[in-house]
N, C-alpha and C positions, 0 to 999 in steps of 0.2 A: 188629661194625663193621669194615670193611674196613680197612687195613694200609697197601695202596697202591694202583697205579691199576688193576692188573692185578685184585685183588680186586673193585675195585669195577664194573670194567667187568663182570667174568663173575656180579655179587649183581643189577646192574642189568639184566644180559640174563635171566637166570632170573626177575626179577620180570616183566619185560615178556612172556616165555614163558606164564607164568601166567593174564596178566588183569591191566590194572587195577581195583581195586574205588575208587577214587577218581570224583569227582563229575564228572568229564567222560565216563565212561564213551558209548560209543555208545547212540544210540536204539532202542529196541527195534521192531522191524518194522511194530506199531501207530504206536507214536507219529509214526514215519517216513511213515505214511500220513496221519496229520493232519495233517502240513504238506505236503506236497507230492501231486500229481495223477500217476496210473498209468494213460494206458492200455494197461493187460496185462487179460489173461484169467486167471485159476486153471488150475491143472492140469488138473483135470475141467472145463472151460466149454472147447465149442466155440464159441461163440460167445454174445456180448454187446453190450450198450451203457453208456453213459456219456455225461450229460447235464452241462454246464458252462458258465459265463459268461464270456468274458473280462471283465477289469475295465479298467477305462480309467484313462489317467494322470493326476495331478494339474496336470500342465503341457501337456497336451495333445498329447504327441509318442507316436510309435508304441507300443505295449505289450509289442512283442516285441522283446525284447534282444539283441541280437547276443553270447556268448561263446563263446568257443575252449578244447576241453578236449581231452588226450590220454585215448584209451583202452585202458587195457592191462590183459594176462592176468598176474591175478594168482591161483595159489590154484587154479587151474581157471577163475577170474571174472572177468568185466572190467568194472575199475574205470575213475572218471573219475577226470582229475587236472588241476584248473584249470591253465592254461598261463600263466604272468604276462609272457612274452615279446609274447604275440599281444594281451593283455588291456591289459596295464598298462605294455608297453613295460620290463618287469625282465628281468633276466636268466633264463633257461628252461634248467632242467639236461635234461629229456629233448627239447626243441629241438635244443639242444649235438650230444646224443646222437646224434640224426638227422641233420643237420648234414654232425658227421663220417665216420658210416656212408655217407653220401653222396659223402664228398670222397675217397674210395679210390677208386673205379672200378669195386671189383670188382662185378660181378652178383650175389653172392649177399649183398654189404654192404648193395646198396640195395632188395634184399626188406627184409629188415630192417630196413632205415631205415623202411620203409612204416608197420611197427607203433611207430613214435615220433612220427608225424605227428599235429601237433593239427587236430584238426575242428570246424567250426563248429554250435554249439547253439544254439536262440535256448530263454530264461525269459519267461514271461509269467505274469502272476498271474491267477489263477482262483477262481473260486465252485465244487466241486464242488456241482451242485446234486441228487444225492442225497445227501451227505452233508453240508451247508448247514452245523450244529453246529458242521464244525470251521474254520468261520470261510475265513480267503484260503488258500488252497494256490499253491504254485508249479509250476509242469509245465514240463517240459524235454524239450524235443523235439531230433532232428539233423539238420541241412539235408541236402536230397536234390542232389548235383548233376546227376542228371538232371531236377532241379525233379516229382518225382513224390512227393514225402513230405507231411507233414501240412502249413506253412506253406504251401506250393504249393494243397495241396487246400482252405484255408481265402480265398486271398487271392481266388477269385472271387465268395466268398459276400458278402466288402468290395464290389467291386467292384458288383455286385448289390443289395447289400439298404444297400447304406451302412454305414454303424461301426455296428457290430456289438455293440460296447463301451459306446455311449452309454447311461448309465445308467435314459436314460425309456424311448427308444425301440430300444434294445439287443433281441440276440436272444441266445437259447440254440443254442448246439451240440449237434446229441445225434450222438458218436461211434458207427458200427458197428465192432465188433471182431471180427476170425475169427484164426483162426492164418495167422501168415505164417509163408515158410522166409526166414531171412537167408542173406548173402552164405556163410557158413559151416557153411550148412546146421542152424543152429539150429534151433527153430520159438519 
């Protein structure tokens, strides 16, 4: 049992260094896949497809939700991190962040600022429908501001064929997938 606080802060970094083995632990890769919609390829796929429904609201408003998430390298990985400045009007520590990176002047603060900017994502709920079992998924796409991204490429098939969503006369999506490069030369 730790003594004081100096103890207890370095028993609590060594446990969290570890792992928690407690019941909140993270989802394992599978189950990350039964709730939510990927379209990625595998390492080995050049290319693919991916067939899907959107689902329509219960109240009859768009299905695609507008959220704001920062993305940053963590780890070598870049993680999302709900924004609750953009979302829910709270206070945004990596907003702040960006903010003040910004209010220096200098040129090389506000490179930097760039990587604390939150971006817009839109949620829609989905039927994978080759994998139908695991019930609704959620898919999380990032808006294009060049309007060249997935929302973009889907709102003329709305326009087109009508709600898409509508549960009688609704239509399937089937995704092509090939390897893209990103902005940072990912694929």
């Amino acid at each position: 049992m730790a003594t004081n606080s100096l103890d207890a802060v370095l028993a609590q970094y060594e446990k969290a260094k570890q792992g928690s083995t407690s019941s909140t632990s993270k989802f394992t890769q599978e189950e990350r896949m039964k709730k939510y919609f990927a379209a990625i390829l595998t390492d080995k796929e050049t290319q693919g497809q991916k067939r899907l429904r959107i689902l329509p609201t219960k109240d009859g408003s768009s299905p695609f939700k507008e959220v704001w998430y920062h993305e940053i390298q963590v780890d070598g990985k870049f993680q999302k991190f709900y924004d609750p400045g953009k979302n829910d009007n709270e206070r945004s520590p990596l907003t702040e962040v960006y903010e003040e990176l910004r209010s220096t002047g200098k040129e090389a603060d506000k490179k930097l600022a760039s990587n604390y900017l939150s971006r817009k994502f839109y949620i829609v709920k989905v039927i994978d429908r080759d994998n139908e079992e695991d019930g609704v998924k959620f898919w999380r796409f990032k808006s294009n501001y060049k309007n060249e991204g997935i929302y973009d490429k889907i709102i003329p098939i709305y326009r087109n064929k009508g709600d898409i969503a509508d549960p009688e006369k609704g239509r399937d999506l089937i995704l092509e997938l090939s390897p893209a490069e990103t902005p940072k030369g990912a694929y």
